[in-house]
C-alpha positions as CSV (number, residue, x, y, z in Angstrom):
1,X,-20.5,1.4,-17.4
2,X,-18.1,3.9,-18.8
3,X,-15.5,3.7,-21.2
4,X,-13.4,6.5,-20.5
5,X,-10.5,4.4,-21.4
6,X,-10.8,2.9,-24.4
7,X,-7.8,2.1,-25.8
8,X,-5.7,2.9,-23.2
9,X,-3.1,0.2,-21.8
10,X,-2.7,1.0,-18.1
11,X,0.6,-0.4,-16.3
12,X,-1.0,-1.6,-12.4
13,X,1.6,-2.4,-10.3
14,X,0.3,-3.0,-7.3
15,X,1.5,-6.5,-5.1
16,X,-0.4,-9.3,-6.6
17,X,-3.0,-9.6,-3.7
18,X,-3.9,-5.7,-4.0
19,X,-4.0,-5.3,-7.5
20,X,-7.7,-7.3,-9.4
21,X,-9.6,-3.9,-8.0
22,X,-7.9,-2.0,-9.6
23,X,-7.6,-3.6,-12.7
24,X,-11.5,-4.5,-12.8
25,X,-12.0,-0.8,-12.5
26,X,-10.0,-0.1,-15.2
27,X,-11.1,-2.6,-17.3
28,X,-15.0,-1.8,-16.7
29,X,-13.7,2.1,-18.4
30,X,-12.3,0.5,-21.2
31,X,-8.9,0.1,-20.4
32,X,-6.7,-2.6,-20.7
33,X,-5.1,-3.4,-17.5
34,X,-1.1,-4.9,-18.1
35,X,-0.4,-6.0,-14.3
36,X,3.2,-5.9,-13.5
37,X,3.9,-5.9,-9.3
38,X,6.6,-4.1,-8.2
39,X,6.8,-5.3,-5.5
40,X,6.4,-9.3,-4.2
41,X,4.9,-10.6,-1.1
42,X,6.3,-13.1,0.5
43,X,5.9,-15.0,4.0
44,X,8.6,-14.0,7.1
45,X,11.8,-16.1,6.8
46,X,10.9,-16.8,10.3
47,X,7.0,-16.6,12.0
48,X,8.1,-17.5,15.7
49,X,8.2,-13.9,16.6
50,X,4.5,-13.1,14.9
51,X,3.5,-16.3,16.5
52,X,4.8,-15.5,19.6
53,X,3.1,-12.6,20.1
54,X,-0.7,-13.9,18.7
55,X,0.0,-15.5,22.2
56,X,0.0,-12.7,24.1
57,X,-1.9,-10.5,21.9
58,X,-4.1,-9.5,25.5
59,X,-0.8,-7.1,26.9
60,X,-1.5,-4.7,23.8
61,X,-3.8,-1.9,24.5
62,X,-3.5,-0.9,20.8
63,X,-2.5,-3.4,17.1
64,X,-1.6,-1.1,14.3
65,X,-2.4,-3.2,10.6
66,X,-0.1,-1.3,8.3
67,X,-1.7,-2.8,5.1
68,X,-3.8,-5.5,3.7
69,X,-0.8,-7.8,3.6
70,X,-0.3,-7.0,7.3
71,X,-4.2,-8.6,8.0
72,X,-3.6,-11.7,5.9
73,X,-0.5,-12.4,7.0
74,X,-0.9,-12.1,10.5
75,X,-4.5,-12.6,11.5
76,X,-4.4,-16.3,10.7
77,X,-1.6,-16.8,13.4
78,X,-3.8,-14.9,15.8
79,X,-6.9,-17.0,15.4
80,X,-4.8,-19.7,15.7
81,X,-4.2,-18.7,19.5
82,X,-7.8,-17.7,20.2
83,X,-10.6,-14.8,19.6
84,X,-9.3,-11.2,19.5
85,X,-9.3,-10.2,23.1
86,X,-11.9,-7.7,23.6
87,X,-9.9,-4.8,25.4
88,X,-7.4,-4.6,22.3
89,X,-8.5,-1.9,19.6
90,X,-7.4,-2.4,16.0
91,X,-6.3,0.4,13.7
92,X,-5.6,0.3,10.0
93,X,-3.8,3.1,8.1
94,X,-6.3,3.2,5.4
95,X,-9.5,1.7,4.0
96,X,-8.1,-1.3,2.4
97,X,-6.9,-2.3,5.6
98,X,-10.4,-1.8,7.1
99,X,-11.7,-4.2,4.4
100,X,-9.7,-6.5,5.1
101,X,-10.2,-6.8,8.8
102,X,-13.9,-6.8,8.1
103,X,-13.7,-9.7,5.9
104,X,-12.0,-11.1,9.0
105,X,-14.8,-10.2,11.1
106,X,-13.7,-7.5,12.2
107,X,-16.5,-4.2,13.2
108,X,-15.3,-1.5,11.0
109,X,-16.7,1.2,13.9
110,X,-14.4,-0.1,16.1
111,X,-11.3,-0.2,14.0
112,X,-9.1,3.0,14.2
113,X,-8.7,4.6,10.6
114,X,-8.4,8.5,9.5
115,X,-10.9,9.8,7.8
116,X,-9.1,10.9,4.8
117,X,-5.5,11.0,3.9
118,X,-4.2,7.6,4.4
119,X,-0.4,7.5,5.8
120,X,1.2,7.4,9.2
121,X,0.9,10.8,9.6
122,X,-2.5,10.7,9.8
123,X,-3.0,7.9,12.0
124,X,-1.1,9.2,14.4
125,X,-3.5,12.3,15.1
126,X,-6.1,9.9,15.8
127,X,-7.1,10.1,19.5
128,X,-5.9,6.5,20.5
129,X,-2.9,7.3,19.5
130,X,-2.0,10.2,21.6
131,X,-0.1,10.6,24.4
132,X,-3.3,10.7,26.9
133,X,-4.0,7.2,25.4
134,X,-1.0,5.0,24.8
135,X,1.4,6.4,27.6
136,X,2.9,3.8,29.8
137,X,0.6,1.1,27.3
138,X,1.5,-1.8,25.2
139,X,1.2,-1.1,21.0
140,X,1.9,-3.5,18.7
141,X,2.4,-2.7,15.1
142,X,2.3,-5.4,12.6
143,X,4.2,-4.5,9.0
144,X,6.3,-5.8,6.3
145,X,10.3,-6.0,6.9
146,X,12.0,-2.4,6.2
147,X,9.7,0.4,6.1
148,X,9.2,3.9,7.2
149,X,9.9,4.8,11.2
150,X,7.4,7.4,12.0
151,X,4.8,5.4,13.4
152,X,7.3,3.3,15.8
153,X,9.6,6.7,16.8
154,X,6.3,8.6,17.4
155,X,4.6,6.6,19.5
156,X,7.5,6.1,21.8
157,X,8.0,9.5,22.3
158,X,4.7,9.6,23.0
159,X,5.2,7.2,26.0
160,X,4.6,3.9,24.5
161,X,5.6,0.5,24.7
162,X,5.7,-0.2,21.1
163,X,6.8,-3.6,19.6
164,X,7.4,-4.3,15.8
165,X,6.6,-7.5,14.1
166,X,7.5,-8.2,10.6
167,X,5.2,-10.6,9.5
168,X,5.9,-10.6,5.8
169,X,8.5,-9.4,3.3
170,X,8.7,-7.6,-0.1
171,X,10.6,-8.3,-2.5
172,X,11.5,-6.5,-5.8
173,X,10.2,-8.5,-9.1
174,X,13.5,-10.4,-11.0
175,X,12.7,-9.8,-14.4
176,X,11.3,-6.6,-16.6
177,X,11.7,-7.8,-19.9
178,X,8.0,-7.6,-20.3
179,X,8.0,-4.0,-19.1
180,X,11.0,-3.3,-21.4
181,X,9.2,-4.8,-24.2
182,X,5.7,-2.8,-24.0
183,X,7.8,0.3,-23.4
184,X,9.9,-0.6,-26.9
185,X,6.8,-1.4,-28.9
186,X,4.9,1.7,-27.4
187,X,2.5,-0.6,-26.4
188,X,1.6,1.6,-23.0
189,X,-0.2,4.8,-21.6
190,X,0.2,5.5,-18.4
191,X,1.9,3.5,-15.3
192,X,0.2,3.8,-11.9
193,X,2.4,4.0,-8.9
194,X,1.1,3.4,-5.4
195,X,4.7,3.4,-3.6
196,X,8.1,4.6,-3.7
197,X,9.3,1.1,-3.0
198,X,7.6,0.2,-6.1
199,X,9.2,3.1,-8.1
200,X,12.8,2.5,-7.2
201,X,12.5,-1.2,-7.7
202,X,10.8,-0.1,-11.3
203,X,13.8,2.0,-12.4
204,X,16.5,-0.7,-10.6
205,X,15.3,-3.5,-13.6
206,X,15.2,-0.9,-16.8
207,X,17.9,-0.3,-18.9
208,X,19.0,3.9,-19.8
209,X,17.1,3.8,-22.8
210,X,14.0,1.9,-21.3
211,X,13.8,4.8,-17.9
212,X,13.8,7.4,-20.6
213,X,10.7,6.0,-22.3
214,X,9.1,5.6,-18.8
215,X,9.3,8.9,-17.9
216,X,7.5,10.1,-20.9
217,X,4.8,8.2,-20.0
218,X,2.0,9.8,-16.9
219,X,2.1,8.4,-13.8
220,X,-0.9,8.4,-11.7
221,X,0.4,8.5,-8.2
222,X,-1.5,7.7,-5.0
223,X,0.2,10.2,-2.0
224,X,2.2,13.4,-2.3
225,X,5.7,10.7,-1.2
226,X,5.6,9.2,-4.2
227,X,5.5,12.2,-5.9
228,X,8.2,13.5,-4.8
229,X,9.8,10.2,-5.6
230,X,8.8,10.6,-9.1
231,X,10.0,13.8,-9.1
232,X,13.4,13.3,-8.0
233,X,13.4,10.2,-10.7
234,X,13.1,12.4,-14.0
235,X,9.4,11.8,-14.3
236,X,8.1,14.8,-16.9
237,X,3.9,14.3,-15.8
238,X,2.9,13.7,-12.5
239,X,-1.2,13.1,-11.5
240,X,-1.4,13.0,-7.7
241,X,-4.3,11.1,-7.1
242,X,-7.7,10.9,-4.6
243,X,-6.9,7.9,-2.2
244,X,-7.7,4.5,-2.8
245,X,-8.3,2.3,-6.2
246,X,-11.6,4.3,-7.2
247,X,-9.5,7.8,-6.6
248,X,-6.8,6.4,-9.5
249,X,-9.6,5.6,-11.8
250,X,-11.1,9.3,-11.8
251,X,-8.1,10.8,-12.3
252,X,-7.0,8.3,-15.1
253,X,-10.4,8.6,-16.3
254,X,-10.5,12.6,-16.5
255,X,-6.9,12.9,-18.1
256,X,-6.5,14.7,-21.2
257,X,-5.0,12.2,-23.3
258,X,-5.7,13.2,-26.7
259,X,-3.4,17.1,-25.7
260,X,-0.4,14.6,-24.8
261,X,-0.3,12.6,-28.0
């Protein structure tokens, strides 16, 4: 076991559910973890609609997961109606998605996933997704409330019938006086980032003084989005990361932090 990171407070602000990977990984290079989610998980205000349509889950040729919360949310209202009907494919928009179907018993060779970057983009060149295959068929996509369009826009122009369930909502974390005091004391390294939600609901809590200590710090960022984000935020160091938790501990790991003290 390395320890790359010893010393080094790391902000993790992944949701709650997402986020002990992470944190084990940094932990097992040294670090010290400090887990503050930016964003909150929360059930649907109302489950009829994602219980209405576990019931008729067979119509849908295609049942887009867009994240982990998406499979725990939703899946236990679907085995609530029955098995998964054989003749409808999953897909996932990246591997944590895949992990969590699998530990739903799910086959990960059946699941629809790109291979490497992990965003709507690239699940929509996936071969199930094209025209060929969805045209005049039934896709459901399962998210969280709000969110981007692409996937939904796309795959109508591509022909499909395409219906949206929210089946959980996020909500922004009510108080960052924990944040504002680490940031005051100098008490942290870096901050990892894995969305843009996350990001604006950071900056929406801190004070002028606390946002200008942020953006001194490096953020380790998980997709070219929330760079930009960053970007247009003020932030002075930006590390776009490899995918996934492991990818955010490498980069972490090879940072030069002794030429930014």
């Amino acid at each position: 076991m390395g320890r790359l990171l010893q010393g080094r407070r790391i902000l993790v602000t992944r949701p709650r559910a997402q986020a002990a990977r992470l944190a084990a990984l940094i932990a097992g290079e040294g670090g010290e973890p400090l887990c503050f989610p930016l964003i909150e998980i929360e059930p649907p205000l109302d489950a009829a609609p994602l219980r209405g349509v576990a019931a008729r889950l067979a119509q849908y040729v295609l049942v887009v997961f867009i994240s982990p919360n998406a499979v725990a949310f939703a899946i236990p209202e679907i085995a609530a109606q029955g098995p998964w009907p054989e003749a409808t494919q999953a897909a996932a928009i990246g591997p944590g998605t895949v992990s969590a179907l699998v530990s739903h018993g799910f086959d990960s060779d059946r699941i629809v996933v790109p291979a490497q970057r992990f965003d709507s983009e690239a699940l929509l060149d996936q071969p199930a997704l094209q025209s060929a295959r969805v045209v005049g068929k039934k896709v459901l996509i399962l998210r969280g409330d709000g969110g981007r369009e692409l996937l939904v826009d796309t795959l109508r122009q591509r022909g499909a019938d395409v219906d949206c369930i929210a089946c959980y909502r996020r909500t922004p974390p009510s108080d960052a006086s924990e944040i504002v005091s680490l940031l005051r004391n100098k008490a942290l390294d870096a901050v990892t980032l894995s969305s843009s939600e996350g990001l604006r609901n950071l900056l929406a809590m801190l004070d002028t003084e606390a946002c200008a200590q942020l953006r001194c710090l490096p953020v380790f960022v998980s997709h070219q989005r929330i760079e930009q984000a960053a970007i247009a935020a003020g932030w002075r160091e930006i590390v776009v990361t490899p995918p996934g938790d492991a990818g955010i501990v490498e980069s972490l790991c090879r940072y030069k932090w002794l030429q930014h003290e």
